[in-house]
N, C-alpha and C positions, 0 to 999 in steps of 0.2 A: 504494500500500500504506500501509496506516494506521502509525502509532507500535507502536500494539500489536502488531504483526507484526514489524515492524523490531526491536522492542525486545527480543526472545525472543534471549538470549546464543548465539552462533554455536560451532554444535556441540551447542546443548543438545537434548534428545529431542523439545522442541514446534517446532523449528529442521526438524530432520532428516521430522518426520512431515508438514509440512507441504511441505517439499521434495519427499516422495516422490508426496503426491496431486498437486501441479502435476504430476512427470515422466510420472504416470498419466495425467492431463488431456492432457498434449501428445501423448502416442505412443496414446491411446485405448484406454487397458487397459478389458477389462471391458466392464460392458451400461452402457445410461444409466442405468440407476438409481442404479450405482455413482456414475457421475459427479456425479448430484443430488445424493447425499449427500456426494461431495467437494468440491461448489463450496457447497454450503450450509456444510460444517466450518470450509472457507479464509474464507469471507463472515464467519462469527461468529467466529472468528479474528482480524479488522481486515482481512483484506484484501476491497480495494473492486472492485469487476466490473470494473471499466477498470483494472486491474492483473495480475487473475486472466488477459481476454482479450489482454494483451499477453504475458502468460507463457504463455499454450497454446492460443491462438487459438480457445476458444472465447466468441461477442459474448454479451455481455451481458441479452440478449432470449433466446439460446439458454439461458444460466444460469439464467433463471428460468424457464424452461417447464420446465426439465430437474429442476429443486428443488421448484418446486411439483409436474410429473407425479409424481417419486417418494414426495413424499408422500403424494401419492393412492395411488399404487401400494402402499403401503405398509400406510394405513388400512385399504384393501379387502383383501388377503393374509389379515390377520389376522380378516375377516367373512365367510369361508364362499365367499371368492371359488374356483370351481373352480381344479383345475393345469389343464386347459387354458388355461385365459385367462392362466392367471397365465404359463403355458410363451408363448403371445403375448405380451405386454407385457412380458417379460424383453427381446425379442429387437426388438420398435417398441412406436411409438405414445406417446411420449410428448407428442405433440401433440395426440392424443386425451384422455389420461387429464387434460391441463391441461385441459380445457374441463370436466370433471367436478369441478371444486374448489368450484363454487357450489351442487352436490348433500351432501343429506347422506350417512351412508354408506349404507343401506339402498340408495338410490336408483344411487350410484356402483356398487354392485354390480350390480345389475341392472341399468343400461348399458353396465357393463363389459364382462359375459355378453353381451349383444346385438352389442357393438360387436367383438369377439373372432369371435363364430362369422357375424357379417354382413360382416366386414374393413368398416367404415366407416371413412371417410374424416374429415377432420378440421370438414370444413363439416358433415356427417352427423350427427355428434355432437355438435357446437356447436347447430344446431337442436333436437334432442330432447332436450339438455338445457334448452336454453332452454323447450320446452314442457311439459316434467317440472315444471321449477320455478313455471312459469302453472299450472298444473294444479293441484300442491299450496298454491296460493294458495285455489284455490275452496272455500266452507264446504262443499260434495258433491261428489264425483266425477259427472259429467253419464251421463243413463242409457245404457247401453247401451257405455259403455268401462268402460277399468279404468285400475289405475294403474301398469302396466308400461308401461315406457318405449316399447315400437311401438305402443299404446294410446293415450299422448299426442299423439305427433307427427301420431297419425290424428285426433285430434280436434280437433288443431288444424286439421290442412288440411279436414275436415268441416267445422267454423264458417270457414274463409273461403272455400271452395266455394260453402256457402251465401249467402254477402255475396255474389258474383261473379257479373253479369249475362251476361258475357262468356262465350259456349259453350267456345273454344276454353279458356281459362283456368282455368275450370272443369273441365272434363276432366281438367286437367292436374291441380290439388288431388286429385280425386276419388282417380285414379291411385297418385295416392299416398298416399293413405289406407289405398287397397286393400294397396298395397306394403308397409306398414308395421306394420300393423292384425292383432294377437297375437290378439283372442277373435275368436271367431265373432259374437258380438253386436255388436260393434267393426263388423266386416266388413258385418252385415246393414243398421248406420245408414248407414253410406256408402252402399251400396248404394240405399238408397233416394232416394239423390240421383238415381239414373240418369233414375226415371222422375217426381220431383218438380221441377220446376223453378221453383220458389218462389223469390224473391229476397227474401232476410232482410235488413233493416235494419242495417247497420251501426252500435253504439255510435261516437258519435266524442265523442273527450278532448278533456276541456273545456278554456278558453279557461284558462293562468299568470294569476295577479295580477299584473301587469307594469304598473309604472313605469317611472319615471326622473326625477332630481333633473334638474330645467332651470335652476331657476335660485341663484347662488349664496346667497343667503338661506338656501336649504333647506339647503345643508351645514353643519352646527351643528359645531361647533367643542364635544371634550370639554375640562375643564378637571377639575387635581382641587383639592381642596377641604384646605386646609390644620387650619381650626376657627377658633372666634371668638376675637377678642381680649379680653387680652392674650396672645399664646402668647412662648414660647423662640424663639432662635437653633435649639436643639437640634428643637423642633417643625420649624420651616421647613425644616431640613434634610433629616428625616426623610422627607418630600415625595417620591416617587419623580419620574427624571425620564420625561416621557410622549414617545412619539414616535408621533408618526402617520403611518399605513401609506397609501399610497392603493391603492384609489383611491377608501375609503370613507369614508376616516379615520379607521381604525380604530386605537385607543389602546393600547398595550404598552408596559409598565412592568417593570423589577427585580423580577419575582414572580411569580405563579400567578395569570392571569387576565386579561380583556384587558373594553372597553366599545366602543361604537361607536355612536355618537348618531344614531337616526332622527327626522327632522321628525315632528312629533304630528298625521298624518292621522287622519279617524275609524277606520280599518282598524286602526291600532297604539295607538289611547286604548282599543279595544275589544276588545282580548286580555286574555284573562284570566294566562296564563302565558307572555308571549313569549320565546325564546332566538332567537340569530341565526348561521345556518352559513353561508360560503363554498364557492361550486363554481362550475366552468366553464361557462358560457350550453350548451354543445354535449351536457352532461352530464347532461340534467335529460330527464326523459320526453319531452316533447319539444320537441327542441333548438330555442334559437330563432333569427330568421331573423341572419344579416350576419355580421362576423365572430368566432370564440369570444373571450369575454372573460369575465373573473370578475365574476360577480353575487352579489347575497347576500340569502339566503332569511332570512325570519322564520316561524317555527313555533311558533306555541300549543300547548304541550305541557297546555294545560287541555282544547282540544278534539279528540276520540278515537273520536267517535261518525261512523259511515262514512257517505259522501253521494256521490252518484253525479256530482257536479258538482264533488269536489274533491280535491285532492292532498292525502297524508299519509306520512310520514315513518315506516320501519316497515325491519324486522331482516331482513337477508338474511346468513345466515352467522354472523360475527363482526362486519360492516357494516353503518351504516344508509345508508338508502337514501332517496330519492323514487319513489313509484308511484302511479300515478293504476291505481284499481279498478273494473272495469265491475260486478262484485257483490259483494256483503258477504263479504271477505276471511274466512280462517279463521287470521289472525294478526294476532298486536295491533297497532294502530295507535297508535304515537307523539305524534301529534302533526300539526296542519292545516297546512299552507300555506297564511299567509294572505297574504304579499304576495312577491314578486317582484323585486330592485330593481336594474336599472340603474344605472352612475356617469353623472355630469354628462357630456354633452359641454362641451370645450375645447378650440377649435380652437388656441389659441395657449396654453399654463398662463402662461409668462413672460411675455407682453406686458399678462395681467391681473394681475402684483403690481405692475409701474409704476403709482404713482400720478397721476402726470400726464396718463397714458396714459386711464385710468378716468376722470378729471376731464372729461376731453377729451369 
């Protein structure tokens, strides 16, 4: 439990209200939404999830399905979501309504609906959301769906039916397109798989700009820049002190803003606008091979114009993202990926500051 929690005078009203949502928490008063809203109160409050689950046993993973579902649950209420669904999701599902937080509302409704009067399951919804939100990427709706959420999930499994040389496999897609699949125009493209057996090409995503500093030359060392002489005591001082992070060496100082020196390939002399984000290797479209470690992208945020050969950096939610696009998205693009970068391997870090050692 943070200070801010502790520090509320014993006895006083924000004391006591915060005591009664734990006692709620531990003996299970209520629907979960209640409780989303009561572990979201206590969280912004100061108290921290490994304090909340030691007072009322619920984990910390549960706390945030259960805060985020109610938000959703919340959002949609107030958007025309019917009282049927709404009479459902009172009573489950907030493992469902969590996978809908990467929809906007229009769309979380209309999953919602579906997933209430279909009882979908949590992988169910996870999927058709995930194809709702492909779908609204495209600059068209592809002919013959729409953009109801059993429309999507059909068109998704219609385009890898069609990649799928595999009889039995294919079936299987088809099936479920059929299963899924809200218009009749929906139902007649699948359909036409039965007696097409065409095998479409699959798009495949194109190759990361992947690096890796090999040798130690290439780690540049930042340095900051004091100004020319003669300066002050008071100048030098002024100086922040730099500390670098690895494993990139990345530079943080007393203030807003941070630098990270890349070697001058021709890929980074020929950015027009470069910025530089960290993410996990496993975390990027697609993940790469060995084990996750933090890599760091560079992104020209000068180039914006879409290419079928390359990653770009674009708004998902309140989030940016990476996404590699098989067509000319119908959302802005950010910014290119243009390189990729690995840290150095070192098999020993220590046994290379020995100078003797290096000499050697």
């Amino acid at each position: 439990m943070s200070d801010e929690a502790t520090n509320t005078e014993p006895g006083s009203e924000p004391n006591a209200q915060f005591a009664e949502l734990l006692q709620s928490l531990r003996r299970k008063q209520g629907n979960w939404v209640e409780w989303g809203q009561a572990c979201q109160t206590l969280q912004k409050a100061g108290y921290n999830p490994q304090a909340i689950f030691e007072e009322t046993g619920f984990e910390p993973i549960h706390q945030n399905q259960v805060i985020v579902g109610s938000q959703v649950f919340l959002s949609i209420s107030s958007a025309g979501l019917s009282e049927a669904a709404k009479t459902h999701f009172t009573q489950r599902g907030s493992d469902v309504l969590y996978e809908l937080r990467v929809l906007n509302q229009a769309e979380r409704v209309a999953l919602a609906e579906m997933a209430a009067a279909k009882q979908l399951n949590l992988e169910e919804a996870r999927d058709i959301a995930k194809a709702m939100k492909e779908l609204s990427l495209l600059r068209q709706v592809p002919e013959g769906f729409s953009t109801h959420p059993g429309d999507a999930i059909a068109y998704q499994s219609w385009k890898l039916a069609r990649q799928q040389a595999d009889l039995q496999e294919r079936s299987r897609l088809i099936a479920k397109g059929l299963r899924y699949a809200e218009t009749a125009s929906a139902r007649k493209q699948i359909e036409l798989l039965l007696t097409d057996f065409t095998v479409a090409t699959a798009a495949i995503a194109p190759r990361l700009p992947l690096y890796r500093l090999d040798e130690a030359e290439q780690m540049p060392r930042v340095l900051p820049v004091v100004g020319k002489l003669p300066f002050t005591k008071a100048d030098l001082q002024a100086v922040p002190i730099v500390e670098e992070v690895a494993p990139f060496n990345l530079v943080t100082f007393s203030g807003t803003g941070a630098w990270v020196a890349i070697p001058g390939w021709q890929v980074i002399l020929s950015a027009e606008d470069p910025v530089v984000a960290l993410v996990q290797s496993d975390q990027l479209p697609t993940p790469l091979p060995g084990t996750p470690q933090e890599v760091l992208l560079v992104i020209d945020r000068a180039q914006r114009e879409w290419a079928g050969d390359r990653y770009f950096l674009v708004e998902q939610g309140e989030q940016l993202t990476v996404q590699w696009f098989e067509q000319s998205p119908n959302v802005p693009l950010l910014g290119q990926v243009v390189l990729v970068l690995r840290p150095k391997k070192v098999l020993d870090e220590e046994y290379t500051k020995e100078l003797w050692q290096i000499d050697e």
